[in-house]
C-alpha positions as CSV (number, residue, x, y, z in Angstrom):
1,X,4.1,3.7,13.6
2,X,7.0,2.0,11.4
3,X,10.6,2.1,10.9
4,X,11.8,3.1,7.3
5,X,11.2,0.6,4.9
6,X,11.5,0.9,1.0
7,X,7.8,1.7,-0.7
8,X,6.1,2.5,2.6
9,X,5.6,6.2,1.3
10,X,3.8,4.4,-1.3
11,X,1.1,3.1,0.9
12,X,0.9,5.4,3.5
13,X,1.6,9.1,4.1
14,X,4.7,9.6,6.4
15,X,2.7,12.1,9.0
16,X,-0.5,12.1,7.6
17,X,-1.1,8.7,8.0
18,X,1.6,7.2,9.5
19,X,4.9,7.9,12.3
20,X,7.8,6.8,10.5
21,X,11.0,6.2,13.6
22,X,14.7,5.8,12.7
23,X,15.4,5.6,16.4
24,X,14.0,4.9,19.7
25,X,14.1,8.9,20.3
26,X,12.3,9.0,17.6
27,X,9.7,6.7,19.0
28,X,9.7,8.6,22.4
29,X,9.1,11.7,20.9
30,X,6.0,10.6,18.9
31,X,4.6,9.1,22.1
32,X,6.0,11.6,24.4
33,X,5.2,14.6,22.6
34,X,2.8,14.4,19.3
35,X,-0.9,15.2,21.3
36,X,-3.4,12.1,21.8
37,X,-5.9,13.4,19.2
38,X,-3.2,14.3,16.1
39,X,-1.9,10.1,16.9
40,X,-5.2,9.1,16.9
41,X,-6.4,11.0,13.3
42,X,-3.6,9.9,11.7
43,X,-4.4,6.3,12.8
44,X,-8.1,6.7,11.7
45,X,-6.6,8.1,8.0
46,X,-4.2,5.5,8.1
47,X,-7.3,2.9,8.9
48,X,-9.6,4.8,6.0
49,X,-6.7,4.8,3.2
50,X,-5.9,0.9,3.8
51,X,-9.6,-0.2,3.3
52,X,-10.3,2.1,0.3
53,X,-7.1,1.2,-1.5
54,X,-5.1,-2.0,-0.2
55,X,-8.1,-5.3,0.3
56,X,-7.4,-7.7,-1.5
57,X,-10.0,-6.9,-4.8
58,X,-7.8,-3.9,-5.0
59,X,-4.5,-6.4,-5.0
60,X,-5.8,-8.8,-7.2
61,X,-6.6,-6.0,-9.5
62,X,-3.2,-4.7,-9.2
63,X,-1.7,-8.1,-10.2
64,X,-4.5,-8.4,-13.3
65,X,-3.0,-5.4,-14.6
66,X,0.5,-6.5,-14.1
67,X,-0.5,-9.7,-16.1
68,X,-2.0,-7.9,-18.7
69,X,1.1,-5.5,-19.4
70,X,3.5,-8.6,-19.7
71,X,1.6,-10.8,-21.4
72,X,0.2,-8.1,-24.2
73,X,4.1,-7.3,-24.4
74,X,4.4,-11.4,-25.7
75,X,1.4,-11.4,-28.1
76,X,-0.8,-12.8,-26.0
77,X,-4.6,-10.8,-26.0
78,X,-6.3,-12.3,-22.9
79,X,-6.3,-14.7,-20.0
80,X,-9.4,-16.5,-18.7
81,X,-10.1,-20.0,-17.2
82,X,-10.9,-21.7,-20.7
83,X,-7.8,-20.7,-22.8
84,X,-5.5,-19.8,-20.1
85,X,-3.4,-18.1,-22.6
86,X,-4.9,-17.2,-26.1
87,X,-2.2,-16.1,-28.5
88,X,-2.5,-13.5,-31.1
């Protein structure tokens, strides 16, 4: 369960695989009313989604991507540990 935050539909589901709360009624009523087994499947998809898609290989990737976009955007072709920053 989380509050609203900006990008958090972007990692998680909002009732699939995560309670999003504005309130504290909103908190209640997940606890209160939302039956034992749904909470706990949407934790276990929650769980499965954040160790296929968010360890930190997959972040590193990410940023290797990133990298590669802005630096092929200033003429440079590649980035290793030898020639940090080979330009083209």
């Amino acid at each position: 369960m989380s509050d609203v935050r900006d990008g958090l539909s972007e990692l998680l589901r909002p009732g699939e695989e995560i309670f999003v709360s504005e309130s504290e009624a909103d908190v209640l009523a997940i606890v209160r009313d939302v039956p034992d087994e749904v909470r706990v499947a949407v934790g276990a998809r929650a769980r499965q989604r954040i160790l296929a898609e968010h360890k930190a290989q997959h972040r590193a990737a990410e940023v290797e991507g990133h990298l590669s976009e802005v630096l092929s955007g200033h003429g440079v072709t590649r980035v290793n540990a030898e020639s940090p920053i080979a330009p083209t």
